[in-house]
C-alpha positions in Angstrom: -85.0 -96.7 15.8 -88.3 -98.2 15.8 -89.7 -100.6 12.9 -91.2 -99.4 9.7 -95.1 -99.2 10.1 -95.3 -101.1 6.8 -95.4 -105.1 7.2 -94.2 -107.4 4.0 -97.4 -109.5 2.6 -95.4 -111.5 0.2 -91.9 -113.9 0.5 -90.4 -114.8 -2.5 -87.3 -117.2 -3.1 -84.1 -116.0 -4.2 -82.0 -119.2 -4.5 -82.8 -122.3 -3.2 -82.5 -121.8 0.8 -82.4 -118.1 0.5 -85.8 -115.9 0.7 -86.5 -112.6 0.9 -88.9 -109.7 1.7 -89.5 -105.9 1.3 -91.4 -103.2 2.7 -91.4 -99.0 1.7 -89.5 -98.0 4.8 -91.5 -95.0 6.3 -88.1 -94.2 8.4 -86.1 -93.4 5.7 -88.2 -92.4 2.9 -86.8 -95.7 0.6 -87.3 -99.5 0.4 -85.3 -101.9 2.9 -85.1 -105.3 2.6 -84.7 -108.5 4.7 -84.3 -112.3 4.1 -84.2 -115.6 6.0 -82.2 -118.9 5.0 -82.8 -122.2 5.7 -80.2 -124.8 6.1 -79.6 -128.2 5.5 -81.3 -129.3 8.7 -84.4 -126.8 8.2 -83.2 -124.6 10.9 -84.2 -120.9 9.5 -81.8 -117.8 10.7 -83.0 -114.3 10.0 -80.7 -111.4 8.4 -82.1 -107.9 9.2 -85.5 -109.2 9.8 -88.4 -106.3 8.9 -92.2 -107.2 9.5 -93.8 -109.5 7.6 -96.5 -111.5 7.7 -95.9 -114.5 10.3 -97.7 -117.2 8.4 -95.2 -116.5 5.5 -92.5 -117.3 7.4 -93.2 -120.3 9.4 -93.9 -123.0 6.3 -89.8 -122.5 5.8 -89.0 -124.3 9.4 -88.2 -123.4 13.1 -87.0 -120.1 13.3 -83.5 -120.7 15.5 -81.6 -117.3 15.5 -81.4 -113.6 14.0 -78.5 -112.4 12.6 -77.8 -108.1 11.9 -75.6 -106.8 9.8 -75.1 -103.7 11.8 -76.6 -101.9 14.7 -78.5 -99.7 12.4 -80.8 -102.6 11.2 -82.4 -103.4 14.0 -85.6 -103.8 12.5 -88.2 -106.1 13.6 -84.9 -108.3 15.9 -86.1 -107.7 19.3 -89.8 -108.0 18.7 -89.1 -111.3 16.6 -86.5 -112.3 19.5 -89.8 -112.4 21.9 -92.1 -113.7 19.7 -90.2 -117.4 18.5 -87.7 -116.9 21.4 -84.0 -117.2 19.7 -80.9 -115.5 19.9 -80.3 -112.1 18.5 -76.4 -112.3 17.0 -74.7 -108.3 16.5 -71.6 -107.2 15.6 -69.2 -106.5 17.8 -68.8 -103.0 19.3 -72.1 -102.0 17.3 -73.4 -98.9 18.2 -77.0 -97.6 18.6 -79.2 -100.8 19.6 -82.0 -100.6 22.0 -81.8 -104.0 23.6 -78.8 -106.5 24.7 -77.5 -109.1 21.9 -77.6 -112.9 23.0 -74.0 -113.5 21.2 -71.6 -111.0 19.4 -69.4 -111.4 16.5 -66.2 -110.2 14.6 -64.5 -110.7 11.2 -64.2 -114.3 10.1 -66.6 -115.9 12.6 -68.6 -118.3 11.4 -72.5 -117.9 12.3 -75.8 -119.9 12.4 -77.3 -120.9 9.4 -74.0 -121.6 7.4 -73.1 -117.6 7.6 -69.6 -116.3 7.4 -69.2 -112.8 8.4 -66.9 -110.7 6.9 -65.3 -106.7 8.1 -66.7 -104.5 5.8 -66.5 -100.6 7.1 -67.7 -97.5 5.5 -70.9 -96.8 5.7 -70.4 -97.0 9.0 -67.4 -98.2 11.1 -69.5 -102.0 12.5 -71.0 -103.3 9.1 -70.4 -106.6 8.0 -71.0 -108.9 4.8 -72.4 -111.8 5.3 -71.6 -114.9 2.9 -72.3 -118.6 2.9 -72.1 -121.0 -0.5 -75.4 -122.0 -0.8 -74.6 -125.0 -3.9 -74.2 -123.9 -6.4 -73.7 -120.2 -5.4 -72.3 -117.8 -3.5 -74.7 -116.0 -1.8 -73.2 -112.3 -0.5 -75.5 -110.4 1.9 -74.1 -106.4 1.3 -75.6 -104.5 4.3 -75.4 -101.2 3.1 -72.4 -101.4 1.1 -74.4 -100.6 -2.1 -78.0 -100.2 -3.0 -80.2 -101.3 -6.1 -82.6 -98.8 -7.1 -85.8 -99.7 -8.5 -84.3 -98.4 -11.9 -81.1 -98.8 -12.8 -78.2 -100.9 -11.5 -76.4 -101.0 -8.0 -74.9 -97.8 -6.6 -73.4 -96.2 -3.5 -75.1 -94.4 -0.8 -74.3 -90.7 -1.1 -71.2 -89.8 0.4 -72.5 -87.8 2.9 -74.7 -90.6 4.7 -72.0 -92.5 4.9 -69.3 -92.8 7.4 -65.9 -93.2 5.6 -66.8 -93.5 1.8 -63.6 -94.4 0.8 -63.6 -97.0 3.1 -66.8 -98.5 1.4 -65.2 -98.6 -1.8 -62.4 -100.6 -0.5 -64.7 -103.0 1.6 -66.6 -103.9 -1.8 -63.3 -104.6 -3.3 -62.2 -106.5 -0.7 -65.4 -108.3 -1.3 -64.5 -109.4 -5.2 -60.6 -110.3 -4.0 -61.9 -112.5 -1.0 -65.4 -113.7 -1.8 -66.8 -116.1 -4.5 -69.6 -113.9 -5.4 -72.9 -115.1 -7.2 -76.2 -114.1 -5.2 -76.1 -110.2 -4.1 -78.5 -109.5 -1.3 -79.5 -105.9 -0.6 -80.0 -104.0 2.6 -81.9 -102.2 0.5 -83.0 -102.7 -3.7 -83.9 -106.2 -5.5 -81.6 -109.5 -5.2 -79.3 -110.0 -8.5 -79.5 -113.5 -8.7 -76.3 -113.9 -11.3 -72.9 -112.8 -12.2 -72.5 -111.1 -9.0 -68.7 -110.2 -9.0 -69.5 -108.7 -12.5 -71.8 -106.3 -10.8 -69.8 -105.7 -8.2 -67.2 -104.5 -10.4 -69.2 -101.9 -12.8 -70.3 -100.5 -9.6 -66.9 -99.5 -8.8 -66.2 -98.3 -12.4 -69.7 -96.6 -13.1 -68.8 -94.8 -9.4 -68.7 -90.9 -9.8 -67.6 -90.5 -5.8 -65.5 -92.3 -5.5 -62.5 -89.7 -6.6 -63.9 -87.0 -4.7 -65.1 -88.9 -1.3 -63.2 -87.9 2.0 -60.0 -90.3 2.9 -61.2 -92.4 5.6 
């Protein structure tokens, strides 16, 4: 799938070490969402990169790898991959992507930039959560797990773009059991900065699917 035509013009800090840019996503009619972190040693890693202004980007450090969350978010990775000439990291078995991966990874691997990945299927069967504890939070990137609409608070994808939505519903509580869960990142809506596991739990109660999804 090719990049959205749109390109970010603006980078705003989430937490400290955590930024974060949007564009209206021509390809699918909605907003996606990407971010970068920086770690202790200034090295920055990009999750789900989309475009965005390069000058933005560069005042946060040397750019030393991109990280997806699945092989539907592509993005901007293999044009970025060229252009500052790191490695691409993809989940394992991830379907759909145009160009080889430098390095793959499964559940409980720990990646660059402090990133733990963590198994979280439904939307589709290769989607992962990425965490790191970014002092003094817990940062959670959710891939598609959920979305946050401009208006109103996070919700599910509608069951029928989704894989297995059971299967989603279990992989966000698996996040609250296993996590420590501040910072929620969105494929897709605004950052919650706060109370994350909170969220994360009216979600699942507010959900009006959930009874009536198909068993994975």
């Amino acid at each position: 799938m090719s990049e959205p035509k749109a390109k970010a013009r603006s980078l705003q800090e989430v937490v400290p070490g955590v930024y974060h840019w949007y564009v209206q996503d021509d390809r699918i009619g909605a907003r996606s969402d990407a971010y970068a972190v920086v770690d202790r040693d200034g090295a920055v890693v990009l999750i789900d990169p989309l475009p965005i202004d390069e000058s933005l980007l560069l005042p946060l450090g040397s750019i030393t790898a991109i990280v997806l969350t699945a092989g539907n978010h592509q993005r901007s990775a293999w044009r970025f991959r060229k252009r500052f000439n790191v490695p691409v990291w993809v989940p394992r078995d991830a379907h759909g992507l145009e160009e080889e991966p430098d390095t793959v990874y499964g559940n409980g691997d720990t990646l660059p930039g402090g990133l733990n990945a963590f198994h979280t299927p439904g939307p589709a069967h290769v989607m992962y959560t990425l965490w790191m504890q970014q002092s003094p939070r817990g940062v959670v990137f959710l891939s598609d797990l959920l979305i946050h609409p401009e208006e109103g608070s996070p919700e599910f994808v509608p069951s029928e773009h989704q894989d297995e939505p059971v299967r989603t519903r279990m992989s966000v509580q698996r996040v609250i059991d296993h996590l420590p869960v501040d910072t929620l990142c969105f494929a897709h809506g605004e950052p919650i900065v706060r109370d994350g596991e909170q969220v994360l739990r009216k979600a699942l109660e507010q959900d009006s699917e959930g009874a009536s999804a198909p068993a994975p």
